[in-house]
Structures are given as C-alpha cells and as structure tokens.
The first five atom37 places (N, CA, C, CB, O) and aatype in JSON, in Angstrom:
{
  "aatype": [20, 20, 20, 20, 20, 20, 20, 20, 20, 20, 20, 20, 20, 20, 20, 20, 20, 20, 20, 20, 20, 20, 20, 20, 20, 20, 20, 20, 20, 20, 20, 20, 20, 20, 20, 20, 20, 20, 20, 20, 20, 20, 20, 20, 20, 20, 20, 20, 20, 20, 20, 20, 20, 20, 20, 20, 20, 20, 20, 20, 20, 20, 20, 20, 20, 20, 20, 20, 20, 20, 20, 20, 20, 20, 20, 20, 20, 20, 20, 20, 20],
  "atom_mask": [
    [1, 1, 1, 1, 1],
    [1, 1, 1, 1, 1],
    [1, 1, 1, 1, 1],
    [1, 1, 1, 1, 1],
    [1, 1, 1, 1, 1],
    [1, 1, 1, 1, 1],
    [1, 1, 1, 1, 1],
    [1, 1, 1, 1, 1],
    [1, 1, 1, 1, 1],
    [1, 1, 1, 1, 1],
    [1, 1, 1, 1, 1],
    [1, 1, 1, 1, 1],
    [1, 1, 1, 1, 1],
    [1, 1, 1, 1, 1],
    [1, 1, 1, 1, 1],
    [1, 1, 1, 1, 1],
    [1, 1, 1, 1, 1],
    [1, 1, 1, 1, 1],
    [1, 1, 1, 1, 1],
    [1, 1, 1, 1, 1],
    [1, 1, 1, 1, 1],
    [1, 1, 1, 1, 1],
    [1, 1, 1, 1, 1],
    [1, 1, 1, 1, 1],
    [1, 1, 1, 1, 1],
    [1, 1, 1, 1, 1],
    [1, 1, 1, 1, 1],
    [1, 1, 1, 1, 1],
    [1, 1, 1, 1, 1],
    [1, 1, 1, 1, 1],
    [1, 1, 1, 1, 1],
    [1, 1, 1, 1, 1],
    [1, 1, 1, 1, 1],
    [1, 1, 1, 1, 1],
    [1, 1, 1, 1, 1],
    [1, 1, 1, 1, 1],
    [1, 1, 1, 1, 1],
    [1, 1, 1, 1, 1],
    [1, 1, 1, 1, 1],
    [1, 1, 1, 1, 1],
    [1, 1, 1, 1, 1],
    [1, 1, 1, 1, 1],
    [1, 1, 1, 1, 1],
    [1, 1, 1, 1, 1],
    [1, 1, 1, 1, 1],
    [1, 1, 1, 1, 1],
    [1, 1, 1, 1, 1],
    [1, 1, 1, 1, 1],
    [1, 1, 1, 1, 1],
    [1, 1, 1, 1, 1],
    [1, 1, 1, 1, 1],
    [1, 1, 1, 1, 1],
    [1, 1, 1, 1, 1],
    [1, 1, 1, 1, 1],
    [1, 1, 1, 1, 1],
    [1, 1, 1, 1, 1],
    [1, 1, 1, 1, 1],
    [1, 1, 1, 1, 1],
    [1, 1, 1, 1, 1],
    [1, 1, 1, 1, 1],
    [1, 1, 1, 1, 1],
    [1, 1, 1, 1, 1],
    [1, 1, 1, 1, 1],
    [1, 1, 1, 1, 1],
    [1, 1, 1, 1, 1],
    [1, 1, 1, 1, 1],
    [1, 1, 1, 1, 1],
    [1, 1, 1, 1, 1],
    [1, 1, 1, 1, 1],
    [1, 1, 1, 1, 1],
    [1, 1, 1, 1, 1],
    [1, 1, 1, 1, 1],
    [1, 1, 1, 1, 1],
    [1, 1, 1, 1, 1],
    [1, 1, 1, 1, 1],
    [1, 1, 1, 1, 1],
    [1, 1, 1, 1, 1],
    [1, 1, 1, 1, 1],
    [1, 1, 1, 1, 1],
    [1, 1, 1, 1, 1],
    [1, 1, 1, 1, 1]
  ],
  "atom_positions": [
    [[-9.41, -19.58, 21.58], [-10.36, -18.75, 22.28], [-11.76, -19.28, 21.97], [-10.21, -17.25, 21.87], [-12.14, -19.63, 20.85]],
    [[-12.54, -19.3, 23.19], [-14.17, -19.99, 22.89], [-14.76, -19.23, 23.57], [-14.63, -21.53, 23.31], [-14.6, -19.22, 24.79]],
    [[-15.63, -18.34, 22.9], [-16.94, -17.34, 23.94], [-18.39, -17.95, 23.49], [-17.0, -15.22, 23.45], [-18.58, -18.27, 22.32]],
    [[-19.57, -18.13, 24.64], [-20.34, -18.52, 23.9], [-21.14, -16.6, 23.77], [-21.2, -20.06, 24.59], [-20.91, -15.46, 24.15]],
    [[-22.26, -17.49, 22.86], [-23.27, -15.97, 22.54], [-24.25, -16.26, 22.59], [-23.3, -15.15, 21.3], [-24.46, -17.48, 22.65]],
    [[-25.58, -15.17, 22.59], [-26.71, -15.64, 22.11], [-26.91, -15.71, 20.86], [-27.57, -15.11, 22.52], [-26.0, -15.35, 20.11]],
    [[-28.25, -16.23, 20.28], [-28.48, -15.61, 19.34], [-29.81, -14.95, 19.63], [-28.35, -16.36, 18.26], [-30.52, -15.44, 20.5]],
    [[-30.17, -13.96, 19.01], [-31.42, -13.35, 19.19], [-32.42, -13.75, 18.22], [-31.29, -11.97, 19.18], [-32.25, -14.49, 17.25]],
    [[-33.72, -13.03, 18.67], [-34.88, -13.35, 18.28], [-34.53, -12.92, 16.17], [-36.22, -12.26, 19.41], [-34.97, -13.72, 15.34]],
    [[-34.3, -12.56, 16.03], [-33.72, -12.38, 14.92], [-32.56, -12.99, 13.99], [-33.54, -11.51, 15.11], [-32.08, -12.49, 12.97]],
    [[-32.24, -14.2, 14.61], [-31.09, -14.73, 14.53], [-29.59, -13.98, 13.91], [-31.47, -15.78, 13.86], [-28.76, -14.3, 13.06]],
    [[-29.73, -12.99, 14.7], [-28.41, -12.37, 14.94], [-27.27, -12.45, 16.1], [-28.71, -11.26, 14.92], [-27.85, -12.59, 17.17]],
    [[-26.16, -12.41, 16.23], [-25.38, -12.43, 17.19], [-24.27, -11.6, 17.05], [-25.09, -13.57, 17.42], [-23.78, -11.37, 15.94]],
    [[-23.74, -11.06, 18.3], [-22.88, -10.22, 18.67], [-21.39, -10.63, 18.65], [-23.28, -9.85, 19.83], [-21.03, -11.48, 19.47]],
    [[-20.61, -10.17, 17.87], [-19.16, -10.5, 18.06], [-18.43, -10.18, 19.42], [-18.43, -9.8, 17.04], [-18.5, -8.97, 19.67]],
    [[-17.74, -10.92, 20.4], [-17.46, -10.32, 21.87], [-16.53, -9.34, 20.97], [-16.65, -11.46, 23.35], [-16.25, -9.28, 19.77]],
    [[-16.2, -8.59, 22.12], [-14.81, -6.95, 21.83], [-13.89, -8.08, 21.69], [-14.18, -5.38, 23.54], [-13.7, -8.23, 20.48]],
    [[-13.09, -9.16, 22.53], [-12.35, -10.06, 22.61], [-11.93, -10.55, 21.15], [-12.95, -10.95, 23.43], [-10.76, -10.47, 20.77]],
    [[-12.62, -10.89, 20.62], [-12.36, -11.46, 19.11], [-12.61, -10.29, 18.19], [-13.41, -12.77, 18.66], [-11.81, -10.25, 17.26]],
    [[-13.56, -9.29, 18.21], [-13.38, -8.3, 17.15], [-11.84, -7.66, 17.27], [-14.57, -7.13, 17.3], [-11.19, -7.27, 16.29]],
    [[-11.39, -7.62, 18.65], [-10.09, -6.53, 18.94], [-8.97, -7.35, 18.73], [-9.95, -5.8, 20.55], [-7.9, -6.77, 18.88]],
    [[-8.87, -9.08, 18.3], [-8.17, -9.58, 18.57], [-7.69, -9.88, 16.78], [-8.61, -10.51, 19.68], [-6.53, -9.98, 16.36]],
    [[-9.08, -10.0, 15.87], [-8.9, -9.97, 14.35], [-8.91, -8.48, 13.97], [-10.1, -10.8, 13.53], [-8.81, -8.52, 12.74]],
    [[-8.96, -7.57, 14.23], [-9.0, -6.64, 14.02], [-10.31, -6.06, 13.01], [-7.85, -6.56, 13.76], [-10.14, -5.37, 12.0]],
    [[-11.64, -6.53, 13.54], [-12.83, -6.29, 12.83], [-13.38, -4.76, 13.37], [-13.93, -7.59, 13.12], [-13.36, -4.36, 14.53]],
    [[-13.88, -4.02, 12.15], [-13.76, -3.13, 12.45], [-15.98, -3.21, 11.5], [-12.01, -2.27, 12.0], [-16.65, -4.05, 10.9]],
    [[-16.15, -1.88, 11.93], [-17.85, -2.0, 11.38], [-17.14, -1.34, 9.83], [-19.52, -0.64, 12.51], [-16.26, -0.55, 9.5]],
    [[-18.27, -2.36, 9.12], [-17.91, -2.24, 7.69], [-17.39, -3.43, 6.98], [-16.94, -1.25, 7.54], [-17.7, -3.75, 5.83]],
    [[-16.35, -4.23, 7.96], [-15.92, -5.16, 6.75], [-17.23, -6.24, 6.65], [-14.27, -6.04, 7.1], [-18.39, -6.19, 7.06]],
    [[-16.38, -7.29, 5.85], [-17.23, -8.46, 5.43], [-16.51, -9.81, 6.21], [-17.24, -8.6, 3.61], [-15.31, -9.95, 6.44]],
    [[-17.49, -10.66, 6.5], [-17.31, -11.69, 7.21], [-17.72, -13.18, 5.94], [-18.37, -11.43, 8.71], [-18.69, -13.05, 5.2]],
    [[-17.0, -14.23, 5.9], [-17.44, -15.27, 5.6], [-17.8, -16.21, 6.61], [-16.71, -15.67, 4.87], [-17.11, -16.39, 7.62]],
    [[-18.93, -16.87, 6.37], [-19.72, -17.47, 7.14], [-20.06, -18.57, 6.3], [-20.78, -16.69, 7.65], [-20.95, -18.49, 5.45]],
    [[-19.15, -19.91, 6.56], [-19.25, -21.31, 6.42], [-19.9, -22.68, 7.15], [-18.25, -21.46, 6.4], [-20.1, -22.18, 8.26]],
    [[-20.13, -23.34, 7.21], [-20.88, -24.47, 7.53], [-20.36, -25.46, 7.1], [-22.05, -24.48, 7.19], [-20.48, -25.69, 5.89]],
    [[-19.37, -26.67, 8.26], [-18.24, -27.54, 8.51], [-19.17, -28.45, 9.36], [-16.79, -26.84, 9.27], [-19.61, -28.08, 10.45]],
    [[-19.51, -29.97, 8.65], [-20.15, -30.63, 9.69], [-21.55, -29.85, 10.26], [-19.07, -30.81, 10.81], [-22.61, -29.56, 9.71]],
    [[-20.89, -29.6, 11.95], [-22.13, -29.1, 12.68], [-21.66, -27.89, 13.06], [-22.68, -29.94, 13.9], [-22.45, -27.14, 13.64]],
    [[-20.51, -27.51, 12.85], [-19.57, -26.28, 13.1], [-19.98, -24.7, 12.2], [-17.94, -26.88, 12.57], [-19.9, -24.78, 10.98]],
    [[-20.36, -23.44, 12.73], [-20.27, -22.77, 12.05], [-18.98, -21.85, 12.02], [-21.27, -22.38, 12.13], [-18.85, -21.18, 13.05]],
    [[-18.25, -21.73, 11.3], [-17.16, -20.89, 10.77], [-17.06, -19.06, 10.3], [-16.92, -21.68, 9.61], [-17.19, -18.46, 9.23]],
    [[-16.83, -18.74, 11.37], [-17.28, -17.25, 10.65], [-15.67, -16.98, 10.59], [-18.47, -15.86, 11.76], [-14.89, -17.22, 11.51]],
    [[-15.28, -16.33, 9.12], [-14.14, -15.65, 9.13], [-13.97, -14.16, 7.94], [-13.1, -16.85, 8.84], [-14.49, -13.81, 6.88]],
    [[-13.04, -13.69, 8.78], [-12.85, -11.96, 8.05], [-12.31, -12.4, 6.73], [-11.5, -10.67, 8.95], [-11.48, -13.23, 6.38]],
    [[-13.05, -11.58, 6.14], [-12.99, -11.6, 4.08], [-11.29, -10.61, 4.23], [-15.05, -10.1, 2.78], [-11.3, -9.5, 4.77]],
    [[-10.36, -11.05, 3.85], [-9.14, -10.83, 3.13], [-9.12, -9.9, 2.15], [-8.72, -11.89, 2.59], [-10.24, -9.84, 1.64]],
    [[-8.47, -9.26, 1.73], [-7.68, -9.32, 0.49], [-8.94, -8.3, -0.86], [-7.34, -11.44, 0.09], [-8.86, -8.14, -2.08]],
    [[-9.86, -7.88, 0.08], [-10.86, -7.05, -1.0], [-10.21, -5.96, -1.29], [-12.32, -6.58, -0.52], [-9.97, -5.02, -0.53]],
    [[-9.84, -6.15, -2.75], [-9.18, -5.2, -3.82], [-10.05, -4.07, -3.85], [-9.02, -5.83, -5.31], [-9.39, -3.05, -4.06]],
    [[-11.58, -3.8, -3.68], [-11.93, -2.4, -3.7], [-11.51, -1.65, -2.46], [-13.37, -2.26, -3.88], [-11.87, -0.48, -2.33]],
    [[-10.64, -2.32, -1.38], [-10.08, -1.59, -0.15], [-8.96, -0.44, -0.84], [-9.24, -2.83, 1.03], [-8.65, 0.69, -0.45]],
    [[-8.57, -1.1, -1.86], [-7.08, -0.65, -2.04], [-6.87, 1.1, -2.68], [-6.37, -1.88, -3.27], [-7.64, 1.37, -3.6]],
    [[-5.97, 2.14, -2.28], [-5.91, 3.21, -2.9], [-5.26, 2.98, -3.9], [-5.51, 4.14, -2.29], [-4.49, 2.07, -4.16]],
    [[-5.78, 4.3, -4.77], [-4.99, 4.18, -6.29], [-3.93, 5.85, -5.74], [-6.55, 4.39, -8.3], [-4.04, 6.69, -4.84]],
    [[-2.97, 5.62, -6.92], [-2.01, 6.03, -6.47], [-2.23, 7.94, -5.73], [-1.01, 5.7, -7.73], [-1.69, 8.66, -4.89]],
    [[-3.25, 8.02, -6.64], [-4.21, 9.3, -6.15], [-4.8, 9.45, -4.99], [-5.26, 9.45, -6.85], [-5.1, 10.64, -4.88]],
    [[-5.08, 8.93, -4.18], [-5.08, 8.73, -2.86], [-6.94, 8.46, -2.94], [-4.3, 10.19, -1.86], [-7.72, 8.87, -2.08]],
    [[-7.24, 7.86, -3.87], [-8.74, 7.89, -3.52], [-9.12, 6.19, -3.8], [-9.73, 9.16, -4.67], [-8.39, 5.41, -4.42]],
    [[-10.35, 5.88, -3.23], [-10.69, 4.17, -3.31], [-11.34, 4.18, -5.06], [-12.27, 3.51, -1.74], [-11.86, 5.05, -5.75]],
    [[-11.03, 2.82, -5.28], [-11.0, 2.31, -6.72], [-12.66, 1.72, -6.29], [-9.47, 0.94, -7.28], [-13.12, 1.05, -5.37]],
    [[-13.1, 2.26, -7.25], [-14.63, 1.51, -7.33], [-15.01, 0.18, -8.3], [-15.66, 2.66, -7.87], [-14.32, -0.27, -9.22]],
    [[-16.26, -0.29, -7.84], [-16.05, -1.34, -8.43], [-16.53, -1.43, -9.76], [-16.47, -2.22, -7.75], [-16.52, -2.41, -10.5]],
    [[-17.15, 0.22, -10.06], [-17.17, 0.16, -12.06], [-15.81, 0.38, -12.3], [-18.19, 1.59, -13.11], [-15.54, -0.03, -13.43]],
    [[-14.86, 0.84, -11.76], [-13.2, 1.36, -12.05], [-12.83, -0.13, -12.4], [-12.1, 2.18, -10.47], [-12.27, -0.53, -13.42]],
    [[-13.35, -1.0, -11.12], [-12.88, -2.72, -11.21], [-13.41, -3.08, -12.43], [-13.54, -3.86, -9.97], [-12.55, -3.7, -13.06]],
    [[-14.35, -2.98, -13.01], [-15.28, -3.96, -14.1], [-14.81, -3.19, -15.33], [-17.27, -3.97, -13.9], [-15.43, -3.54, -16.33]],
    [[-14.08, -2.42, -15.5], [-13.83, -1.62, -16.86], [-12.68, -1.97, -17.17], [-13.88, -0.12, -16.88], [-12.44, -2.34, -18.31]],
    [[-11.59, -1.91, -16.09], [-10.67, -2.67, -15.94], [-10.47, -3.95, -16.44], [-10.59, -2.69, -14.98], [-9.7, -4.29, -17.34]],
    [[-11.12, -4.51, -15.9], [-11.66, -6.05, -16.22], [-12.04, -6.26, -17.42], [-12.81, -6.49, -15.48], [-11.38, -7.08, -18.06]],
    [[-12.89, -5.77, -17.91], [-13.88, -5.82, -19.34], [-12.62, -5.21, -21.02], [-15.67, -4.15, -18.92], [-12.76, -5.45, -22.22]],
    [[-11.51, -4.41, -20.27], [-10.25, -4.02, -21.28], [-9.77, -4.96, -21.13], [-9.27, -2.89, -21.13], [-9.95, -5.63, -22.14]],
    [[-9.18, -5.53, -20.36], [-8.38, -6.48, -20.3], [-8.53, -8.14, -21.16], [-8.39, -6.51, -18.95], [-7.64, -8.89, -21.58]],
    [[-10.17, -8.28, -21.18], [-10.64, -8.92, -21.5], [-10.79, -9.25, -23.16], [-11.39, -8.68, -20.83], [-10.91, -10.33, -23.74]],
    [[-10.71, -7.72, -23.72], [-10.83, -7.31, -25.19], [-9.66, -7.65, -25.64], [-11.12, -5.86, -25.53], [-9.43, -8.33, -26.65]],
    [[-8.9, -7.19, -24.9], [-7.04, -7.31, -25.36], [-7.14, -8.49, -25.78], [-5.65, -7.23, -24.11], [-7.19, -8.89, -26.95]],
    [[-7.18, -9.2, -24.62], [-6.67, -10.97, -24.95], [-7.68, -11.32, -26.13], [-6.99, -12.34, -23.37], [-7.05, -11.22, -27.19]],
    [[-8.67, -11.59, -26.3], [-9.62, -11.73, -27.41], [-9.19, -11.23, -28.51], [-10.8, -11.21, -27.2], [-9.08, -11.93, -29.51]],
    [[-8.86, -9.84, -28.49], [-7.99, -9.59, -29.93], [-6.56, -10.17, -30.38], [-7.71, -8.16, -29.99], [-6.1, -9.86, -31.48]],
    [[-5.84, -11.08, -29.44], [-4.23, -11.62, -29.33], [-3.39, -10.49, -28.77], [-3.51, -12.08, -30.88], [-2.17, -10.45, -28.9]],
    [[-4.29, -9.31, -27.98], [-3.07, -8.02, -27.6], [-2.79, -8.87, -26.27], [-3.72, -5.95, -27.3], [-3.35, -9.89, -25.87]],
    [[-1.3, -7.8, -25.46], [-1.18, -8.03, -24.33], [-1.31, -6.95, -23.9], [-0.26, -8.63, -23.98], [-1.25, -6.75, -22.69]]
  ]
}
C-alpha cells in the first residue's frame, strides 16, 4: 500500500484511515519513526508492557515497572533468585 501526504507547515502529517484501520492505530499509541537511506519508516511500537493488566484488572504503571525492576535487581546483587 502507497498513499502520498502532505506535510504541513508544521511538519506534521496525517495517517490516511486506510493504514490507521489497516494496523490497527488507534489515538494514544506510539509510533517508531526511522530513517533508511532516503526512506522514512514509520512503525507501531509493539509489545509496551505498561499496556498490560495485572491480574486485578487495573494498568501497571511505570513506578509499579521500576520497583519491580530495582527488586529484582537487589536480588541478583545479593546471589538471591
């Protein structure tokens, strides 16, 4: 699939419905935006673990993530598992 776009005075541009409805981009996520040659690459960010519910039905934040992280971190440093 190839649509062209503008870009605006702001150098912003519009995703067509065509490709948002087709990756399933929704307002909110995150996009990676690469630079290949002369090619720019925009693609939907995967796999973000602060998406995910905890078994409580509520979103894991990202001090929940870094505390997490930061125990885990102590363990091994002390020889725990």
């Amino acid at each position: 699939m190839s649509v062209e776009v503008k870009v605006t005075r702001n150098y912003q541009i519009t995703i067509p419905y065509e490709v948002r409805q087709k990756l399933s981009i929704k307002m909110g996520d995150k996009l990676i935006v690469k630079v290949e040659g002369d090619k720019i690459i925009i693609q939907k960010k995967r796999g973000d673990i602060s998406s995910l519910n905890l078994t409580l039905g509520r979103k894991i934040t990202d001090e929940e993530i870094n505390d997490v992280i930061n125990v885990a971190g102590r363990e091994i440093a002390r020889g725990g598992s």
